[in-house]
N, CA, C and O of each residue as an XYZ file, in Angstrom:
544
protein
N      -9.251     -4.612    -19.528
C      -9.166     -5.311    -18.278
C      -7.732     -5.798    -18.063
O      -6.949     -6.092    -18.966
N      -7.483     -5.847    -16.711
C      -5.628     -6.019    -16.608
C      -5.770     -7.471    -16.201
O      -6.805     -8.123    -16.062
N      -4.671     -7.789    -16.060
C      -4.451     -9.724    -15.735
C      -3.262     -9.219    -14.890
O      -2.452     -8.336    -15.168
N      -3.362    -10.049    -13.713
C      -2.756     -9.964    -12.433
C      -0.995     -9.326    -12.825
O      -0.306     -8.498    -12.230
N      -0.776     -9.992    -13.839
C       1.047    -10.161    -14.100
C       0.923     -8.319    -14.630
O       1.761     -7.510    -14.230
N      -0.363     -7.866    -15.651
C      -0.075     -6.192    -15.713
C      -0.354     -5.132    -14.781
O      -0.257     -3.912    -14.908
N      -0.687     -5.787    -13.908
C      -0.977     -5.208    -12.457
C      -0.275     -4.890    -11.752
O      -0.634     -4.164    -10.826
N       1.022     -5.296    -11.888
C       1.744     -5.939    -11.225
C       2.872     -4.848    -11.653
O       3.343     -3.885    -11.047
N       3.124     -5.412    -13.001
C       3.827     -4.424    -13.672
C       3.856     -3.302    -13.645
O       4.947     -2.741    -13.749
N       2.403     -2.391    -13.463
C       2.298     -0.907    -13.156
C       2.218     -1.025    -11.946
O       1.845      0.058    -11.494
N       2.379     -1.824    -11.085
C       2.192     -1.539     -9.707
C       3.769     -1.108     -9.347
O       4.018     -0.087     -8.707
N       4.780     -2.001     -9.833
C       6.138     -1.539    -10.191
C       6.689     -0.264    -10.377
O       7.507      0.386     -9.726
N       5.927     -0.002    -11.632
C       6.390      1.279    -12.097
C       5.931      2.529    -11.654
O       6.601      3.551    -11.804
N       4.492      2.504    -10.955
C       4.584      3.610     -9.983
C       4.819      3.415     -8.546
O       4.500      4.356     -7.819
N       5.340      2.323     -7.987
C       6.468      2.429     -6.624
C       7.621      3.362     -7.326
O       7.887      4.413     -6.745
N       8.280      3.067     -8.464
C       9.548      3.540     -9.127
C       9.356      5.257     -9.144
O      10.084      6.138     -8.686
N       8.504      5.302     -9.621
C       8.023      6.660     -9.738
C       8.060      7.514     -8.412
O       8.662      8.556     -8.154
N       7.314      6.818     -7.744
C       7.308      7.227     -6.324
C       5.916      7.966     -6.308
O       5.886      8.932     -5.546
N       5.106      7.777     -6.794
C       3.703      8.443     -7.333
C       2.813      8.018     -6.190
O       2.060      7.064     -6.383
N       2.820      8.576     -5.117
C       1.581      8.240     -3.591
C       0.633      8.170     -4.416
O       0.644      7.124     -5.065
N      -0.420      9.075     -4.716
C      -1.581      8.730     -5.055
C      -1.904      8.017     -5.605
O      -2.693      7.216     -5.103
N      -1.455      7.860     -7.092
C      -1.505      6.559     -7.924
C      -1.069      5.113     -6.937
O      -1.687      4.074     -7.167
N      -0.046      5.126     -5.911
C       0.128      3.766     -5.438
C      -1.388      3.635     -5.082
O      -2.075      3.067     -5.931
N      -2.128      4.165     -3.730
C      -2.579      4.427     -3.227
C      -3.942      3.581     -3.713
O      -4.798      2.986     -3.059
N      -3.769      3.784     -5.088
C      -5.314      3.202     -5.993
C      -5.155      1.802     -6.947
O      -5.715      1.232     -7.883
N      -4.134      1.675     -6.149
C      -3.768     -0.187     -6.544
C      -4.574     -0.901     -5.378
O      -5.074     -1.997     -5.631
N      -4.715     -0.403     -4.247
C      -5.812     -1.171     -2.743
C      -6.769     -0.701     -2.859
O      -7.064      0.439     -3.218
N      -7.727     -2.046     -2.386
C      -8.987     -1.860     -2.369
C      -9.297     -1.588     -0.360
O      -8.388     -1.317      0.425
N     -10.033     -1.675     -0.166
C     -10.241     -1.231      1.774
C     -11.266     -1.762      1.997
O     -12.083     -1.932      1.093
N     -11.498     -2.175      3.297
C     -10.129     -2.934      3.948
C      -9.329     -3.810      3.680
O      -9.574     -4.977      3.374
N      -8.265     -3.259      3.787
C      -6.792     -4.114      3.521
C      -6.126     -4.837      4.455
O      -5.953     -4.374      5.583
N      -5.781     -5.769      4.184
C      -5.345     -6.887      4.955
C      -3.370     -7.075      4.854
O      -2.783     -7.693      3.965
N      -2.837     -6.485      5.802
C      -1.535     -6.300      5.272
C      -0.724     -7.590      6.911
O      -0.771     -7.637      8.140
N      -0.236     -8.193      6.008
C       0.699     -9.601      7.283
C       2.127     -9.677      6.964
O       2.698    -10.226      6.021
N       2.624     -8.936      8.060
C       4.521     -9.269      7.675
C       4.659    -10.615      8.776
O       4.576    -10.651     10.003
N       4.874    -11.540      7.894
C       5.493    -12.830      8.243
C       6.331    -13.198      8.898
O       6.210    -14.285      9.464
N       7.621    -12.327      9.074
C       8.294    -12.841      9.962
C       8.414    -12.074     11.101
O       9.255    -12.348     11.956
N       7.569    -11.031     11.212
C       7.261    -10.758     12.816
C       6.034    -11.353     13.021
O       5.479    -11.174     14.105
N       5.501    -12.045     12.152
C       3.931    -12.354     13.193
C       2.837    -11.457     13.293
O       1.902    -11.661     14.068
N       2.918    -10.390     12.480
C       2.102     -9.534     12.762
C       1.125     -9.063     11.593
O       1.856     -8.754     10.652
N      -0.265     -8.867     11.231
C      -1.124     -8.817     11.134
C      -1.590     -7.963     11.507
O      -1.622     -7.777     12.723
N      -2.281     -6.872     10.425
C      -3.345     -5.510     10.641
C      -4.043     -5.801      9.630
O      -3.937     -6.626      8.723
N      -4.868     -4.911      9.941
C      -6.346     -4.282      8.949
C      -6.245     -2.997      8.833
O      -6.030     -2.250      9.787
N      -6.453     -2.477      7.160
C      -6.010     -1.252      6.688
C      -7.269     -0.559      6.941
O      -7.735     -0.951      5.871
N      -8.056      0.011      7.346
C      -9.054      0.744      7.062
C      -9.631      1.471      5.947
O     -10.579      1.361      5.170
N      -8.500      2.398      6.231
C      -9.147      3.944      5.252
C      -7.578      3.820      4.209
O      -6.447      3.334      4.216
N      -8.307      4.463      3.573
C      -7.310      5.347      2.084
C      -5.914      6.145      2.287
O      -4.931      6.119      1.546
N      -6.161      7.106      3.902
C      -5.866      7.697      4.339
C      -4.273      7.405      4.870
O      -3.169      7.867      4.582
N      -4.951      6.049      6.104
C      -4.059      5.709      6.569
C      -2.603      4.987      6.029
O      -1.433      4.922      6.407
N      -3.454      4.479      4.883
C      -2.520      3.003      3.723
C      -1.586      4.089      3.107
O      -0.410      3.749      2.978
N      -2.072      5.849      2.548
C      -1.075      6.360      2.279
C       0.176      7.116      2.990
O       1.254      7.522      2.557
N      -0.388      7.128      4.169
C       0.526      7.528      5.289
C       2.342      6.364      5.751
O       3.525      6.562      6.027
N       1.431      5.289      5.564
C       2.254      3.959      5.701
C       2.802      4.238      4.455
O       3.998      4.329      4.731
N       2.643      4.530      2.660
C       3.289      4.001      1.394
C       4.147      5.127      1.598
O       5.290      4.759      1.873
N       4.004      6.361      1.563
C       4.662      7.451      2.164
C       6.139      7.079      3.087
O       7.272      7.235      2.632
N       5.885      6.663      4.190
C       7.187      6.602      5.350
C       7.899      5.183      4.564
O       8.830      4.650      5.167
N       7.530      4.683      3.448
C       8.698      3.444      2.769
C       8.911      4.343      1.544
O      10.031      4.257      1.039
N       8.055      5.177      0.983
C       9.178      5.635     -0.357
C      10.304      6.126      0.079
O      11.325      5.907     -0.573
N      10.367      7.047      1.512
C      10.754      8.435      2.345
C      12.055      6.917      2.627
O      13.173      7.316      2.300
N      12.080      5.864      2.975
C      12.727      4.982      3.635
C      13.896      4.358      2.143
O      15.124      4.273      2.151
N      13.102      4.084      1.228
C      13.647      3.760     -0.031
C      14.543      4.323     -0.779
O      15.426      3.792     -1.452
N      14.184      5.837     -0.584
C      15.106      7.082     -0.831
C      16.236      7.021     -0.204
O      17.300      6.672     -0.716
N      16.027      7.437      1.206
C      17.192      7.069      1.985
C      18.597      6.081      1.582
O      19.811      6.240      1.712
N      17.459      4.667      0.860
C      18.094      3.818      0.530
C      19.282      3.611     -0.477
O      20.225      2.846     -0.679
N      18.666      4.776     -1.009
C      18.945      4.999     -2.669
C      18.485      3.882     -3.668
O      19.132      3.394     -4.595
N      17.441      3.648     -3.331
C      16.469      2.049     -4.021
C      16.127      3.021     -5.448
O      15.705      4.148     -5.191
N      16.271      2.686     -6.827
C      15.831      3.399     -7.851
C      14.637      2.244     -8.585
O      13.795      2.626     -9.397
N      14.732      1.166     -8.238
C      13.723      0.114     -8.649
C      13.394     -1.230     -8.115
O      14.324     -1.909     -7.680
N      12.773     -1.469     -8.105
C      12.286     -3.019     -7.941
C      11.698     -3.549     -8.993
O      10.829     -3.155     -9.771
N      12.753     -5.172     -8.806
C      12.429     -5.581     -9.887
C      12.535     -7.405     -9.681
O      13.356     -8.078     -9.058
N      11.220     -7.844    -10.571
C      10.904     -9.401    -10.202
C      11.709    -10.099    -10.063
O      12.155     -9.776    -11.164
N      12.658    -11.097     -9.611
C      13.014    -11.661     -9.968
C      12.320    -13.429    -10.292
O      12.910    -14.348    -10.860
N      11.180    -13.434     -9.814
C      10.133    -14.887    -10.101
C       9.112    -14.265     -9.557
O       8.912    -13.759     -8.453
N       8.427    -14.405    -10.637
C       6.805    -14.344    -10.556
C       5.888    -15.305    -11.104
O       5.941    -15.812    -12.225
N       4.796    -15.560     -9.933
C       3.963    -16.326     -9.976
C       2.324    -16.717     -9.914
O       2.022    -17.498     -9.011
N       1.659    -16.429    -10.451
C       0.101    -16.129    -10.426
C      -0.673    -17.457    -10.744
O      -0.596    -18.283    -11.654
N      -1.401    -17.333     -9.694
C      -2.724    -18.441     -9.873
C      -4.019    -18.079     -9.687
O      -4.229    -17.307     -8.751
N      -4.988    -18.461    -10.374
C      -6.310    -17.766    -10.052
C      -7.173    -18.780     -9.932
O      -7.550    -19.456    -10.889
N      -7.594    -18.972     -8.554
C      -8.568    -20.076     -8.456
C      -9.883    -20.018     -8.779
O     -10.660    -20.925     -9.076
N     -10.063    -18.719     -8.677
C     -11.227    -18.428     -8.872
C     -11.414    -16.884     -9.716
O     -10.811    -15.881     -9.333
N     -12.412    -16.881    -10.999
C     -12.041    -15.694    -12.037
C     -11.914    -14.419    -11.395
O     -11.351    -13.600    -12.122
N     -12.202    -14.047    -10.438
C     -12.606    -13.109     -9.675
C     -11.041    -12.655     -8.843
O     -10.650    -11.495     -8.713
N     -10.460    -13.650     -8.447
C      -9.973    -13.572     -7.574
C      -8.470    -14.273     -8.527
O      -8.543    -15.105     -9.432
N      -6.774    -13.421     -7.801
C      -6.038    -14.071     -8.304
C      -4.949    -13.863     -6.738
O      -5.128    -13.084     -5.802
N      -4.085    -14.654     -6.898
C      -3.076    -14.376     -5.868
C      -1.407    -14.403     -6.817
O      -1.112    -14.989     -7.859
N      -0.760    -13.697     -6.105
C       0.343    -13.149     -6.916
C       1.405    -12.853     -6.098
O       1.587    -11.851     -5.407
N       2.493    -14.409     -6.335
C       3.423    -13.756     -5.125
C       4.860    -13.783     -6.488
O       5.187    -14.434     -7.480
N       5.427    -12.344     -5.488
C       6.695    -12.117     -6.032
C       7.909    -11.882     -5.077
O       7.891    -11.345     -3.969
N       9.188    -12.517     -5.900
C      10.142    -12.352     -5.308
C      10.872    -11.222     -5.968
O      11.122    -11.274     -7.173
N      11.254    -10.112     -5.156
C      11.495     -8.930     -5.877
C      12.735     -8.203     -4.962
O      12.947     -8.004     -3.766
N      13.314     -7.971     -6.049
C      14.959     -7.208     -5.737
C      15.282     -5.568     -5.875
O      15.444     -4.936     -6.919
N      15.319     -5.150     -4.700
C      15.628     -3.757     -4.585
C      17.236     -3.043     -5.250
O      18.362     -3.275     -4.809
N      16.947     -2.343     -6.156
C      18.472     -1.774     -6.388
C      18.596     -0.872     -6.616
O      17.607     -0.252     -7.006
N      19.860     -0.208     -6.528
C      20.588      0.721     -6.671
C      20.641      1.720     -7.950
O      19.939      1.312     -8.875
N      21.192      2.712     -8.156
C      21.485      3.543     -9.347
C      22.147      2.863    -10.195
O      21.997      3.000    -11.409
N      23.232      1.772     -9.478
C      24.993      1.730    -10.089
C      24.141     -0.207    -10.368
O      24.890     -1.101    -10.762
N      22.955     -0.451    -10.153
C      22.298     -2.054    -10.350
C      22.420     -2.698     -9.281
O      21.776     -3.727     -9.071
N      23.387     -2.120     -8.320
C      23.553     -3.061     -6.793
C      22.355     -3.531     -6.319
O      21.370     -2.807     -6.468
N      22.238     -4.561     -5.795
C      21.085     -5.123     -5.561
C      21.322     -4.550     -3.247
O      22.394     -4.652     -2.650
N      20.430     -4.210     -2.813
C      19.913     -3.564     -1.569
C      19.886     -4.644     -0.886
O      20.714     -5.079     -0.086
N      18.224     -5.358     -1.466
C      18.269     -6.566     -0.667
C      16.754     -6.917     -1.618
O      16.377     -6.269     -2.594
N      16.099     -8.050     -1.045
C      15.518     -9.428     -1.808
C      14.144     -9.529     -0.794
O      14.500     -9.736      0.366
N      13.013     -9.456     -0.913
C      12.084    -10.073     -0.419
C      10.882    -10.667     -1.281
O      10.819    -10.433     -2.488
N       9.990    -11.393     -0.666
C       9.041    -12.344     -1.519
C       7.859    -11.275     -0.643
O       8.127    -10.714      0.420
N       6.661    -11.179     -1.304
C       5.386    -10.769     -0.847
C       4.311    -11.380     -1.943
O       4.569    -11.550     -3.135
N       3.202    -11.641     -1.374
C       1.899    -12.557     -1.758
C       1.360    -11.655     -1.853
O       1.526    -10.816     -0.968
N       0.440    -11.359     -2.968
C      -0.832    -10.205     -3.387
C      -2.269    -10.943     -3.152
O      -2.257    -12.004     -3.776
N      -3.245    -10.784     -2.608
C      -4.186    -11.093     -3.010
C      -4.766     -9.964     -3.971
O      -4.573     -8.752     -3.878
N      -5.651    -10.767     -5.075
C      -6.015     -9.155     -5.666
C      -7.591     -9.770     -5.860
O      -7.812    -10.930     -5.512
N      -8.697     -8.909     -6.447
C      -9.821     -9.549     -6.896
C     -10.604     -8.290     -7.365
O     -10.670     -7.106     -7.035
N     -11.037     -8.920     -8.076
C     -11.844     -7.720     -9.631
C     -13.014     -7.181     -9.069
O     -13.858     -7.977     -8.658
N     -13.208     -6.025     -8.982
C     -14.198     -5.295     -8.659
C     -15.252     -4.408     -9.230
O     -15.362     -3.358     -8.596
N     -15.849     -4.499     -9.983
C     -16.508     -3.237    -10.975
C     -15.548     -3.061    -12.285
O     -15.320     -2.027    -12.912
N     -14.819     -5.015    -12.616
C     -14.277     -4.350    -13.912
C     -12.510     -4.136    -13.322
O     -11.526     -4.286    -14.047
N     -12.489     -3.884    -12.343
C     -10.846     -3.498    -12.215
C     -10.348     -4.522    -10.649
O     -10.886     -4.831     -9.586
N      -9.283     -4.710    -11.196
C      -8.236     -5.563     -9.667
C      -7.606     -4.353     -9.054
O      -7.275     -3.229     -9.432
N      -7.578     -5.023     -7.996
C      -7.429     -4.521     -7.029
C      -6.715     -5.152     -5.915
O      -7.288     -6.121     -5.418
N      -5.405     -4.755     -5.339
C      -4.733     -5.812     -3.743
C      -5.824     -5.800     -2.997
O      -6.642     -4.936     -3.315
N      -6.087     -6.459     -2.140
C      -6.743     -6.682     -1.145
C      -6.278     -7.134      0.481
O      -6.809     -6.899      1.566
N      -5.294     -7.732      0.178
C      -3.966     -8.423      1.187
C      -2.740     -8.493      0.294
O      -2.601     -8.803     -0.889
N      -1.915     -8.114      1.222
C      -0.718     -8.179      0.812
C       0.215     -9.200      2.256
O       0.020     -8.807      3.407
N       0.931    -10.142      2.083
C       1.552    -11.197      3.503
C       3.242    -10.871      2.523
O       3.382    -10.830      1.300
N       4.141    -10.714      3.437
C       5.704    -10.363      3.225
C       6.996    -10.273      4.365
O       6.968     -9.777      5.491
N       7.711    -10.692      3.914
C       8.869    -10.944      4.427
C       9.939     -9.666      4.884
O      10.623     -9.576      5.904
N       9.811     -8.750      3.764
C      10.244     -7.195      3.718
C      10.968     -6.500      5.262
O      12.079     -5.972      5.306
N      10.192     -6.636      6.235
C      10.698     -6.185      7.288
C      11.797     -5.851      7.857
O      12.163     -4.693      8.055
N      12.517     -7.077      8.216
C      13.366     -7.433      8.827
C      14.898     -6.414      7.704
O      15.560     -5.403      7.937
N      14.848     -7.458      6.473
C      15.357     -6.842      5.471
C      15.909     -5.369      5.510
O      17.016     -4.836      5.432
N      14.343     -4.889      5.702
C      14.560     -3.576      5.199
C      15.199     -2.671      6.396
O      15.753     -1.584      6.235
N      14.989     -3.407      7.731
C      15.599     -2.619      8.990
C      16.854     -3.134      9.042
O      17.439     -2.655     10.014
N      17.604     -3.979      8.365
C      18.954     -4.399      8.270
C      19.252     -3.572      7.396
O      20.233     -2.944      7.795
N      18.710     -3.004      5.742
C      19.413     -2.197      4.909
C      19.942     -1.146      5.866
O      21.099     -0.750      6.002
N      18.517     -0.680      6.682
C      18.761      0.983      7.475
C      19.962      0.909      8.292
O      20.902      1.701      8.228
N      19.846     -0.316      9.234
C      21.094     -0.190      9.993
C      22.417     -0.544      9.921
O      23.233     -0.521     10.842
N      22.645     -0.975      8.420
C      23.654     -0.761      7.464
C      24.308      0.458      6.818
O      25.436      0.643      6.361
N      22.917      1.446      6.964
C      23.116      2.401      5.792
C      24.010      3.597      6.066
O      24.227      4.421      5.178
């Protein structure tokens, strides 16, 4: 059984990878995805769609030349056994260690048949990441 912080950790290492499918089976559905500083709020449906969306940010990351993300503070609380929330502040970088840029995102996760799972994800990322592009 994983604990939110090794979840987390492989959730890491296959963004790094760049592994769609495997991301893909870190969410549970429906997914609850809120970028914060536009205000905006969806509901993930299907499997389908969530990989279509993880897809157009690896494709974006690349671009970036992003080779990892990596914590810089992490924080987990579980109010309830079932259920944990997991927010991280996490730093995008470079080949050469340059850091890209910095955002915080909140996980909800909660155990299902034995395994965690995101459920919501709320983040800051946005803005960020359309400043890397129109930098780039």
């Amino acid at each position: 059984m994983d604990t939110p912080q090794e979840l987390i950790e492989r959730y890491r290492d296959t963004f790094t990878r760049g592994d769609l499918p495997a991301l893909v089976d870190f969410f549970g559905f429906p997914l609850q995805v809120v970028a914060v500083t536009d205000a905006a709020s969806t509901s993930v449906l299907q499997r389908d769609e969530w990989a279509g969306v993880l897809n157009r940010l690896l494709d974006t990351y690349k671009q970036l030349g992003v080779v990892g993300a990596f914590p810089l503070a992490l924080e987990v609380s579980q109010p309830m056994e079932a259920v944990a929330m997991v927010q991280v502040h996490w730093e995008l970088q470079r080949e050469d260690d340059r850091p890209i840029y910095d955002f915080t995102a909140v996980y909800t996760l909660t155990r299902t048949e034995g395994r965690l799972q995101i459920v919501s994800i709320a983040h800051d990322e946005l803005p960020k990441l359309r400043a890397a592009m129109n930098a780039h």
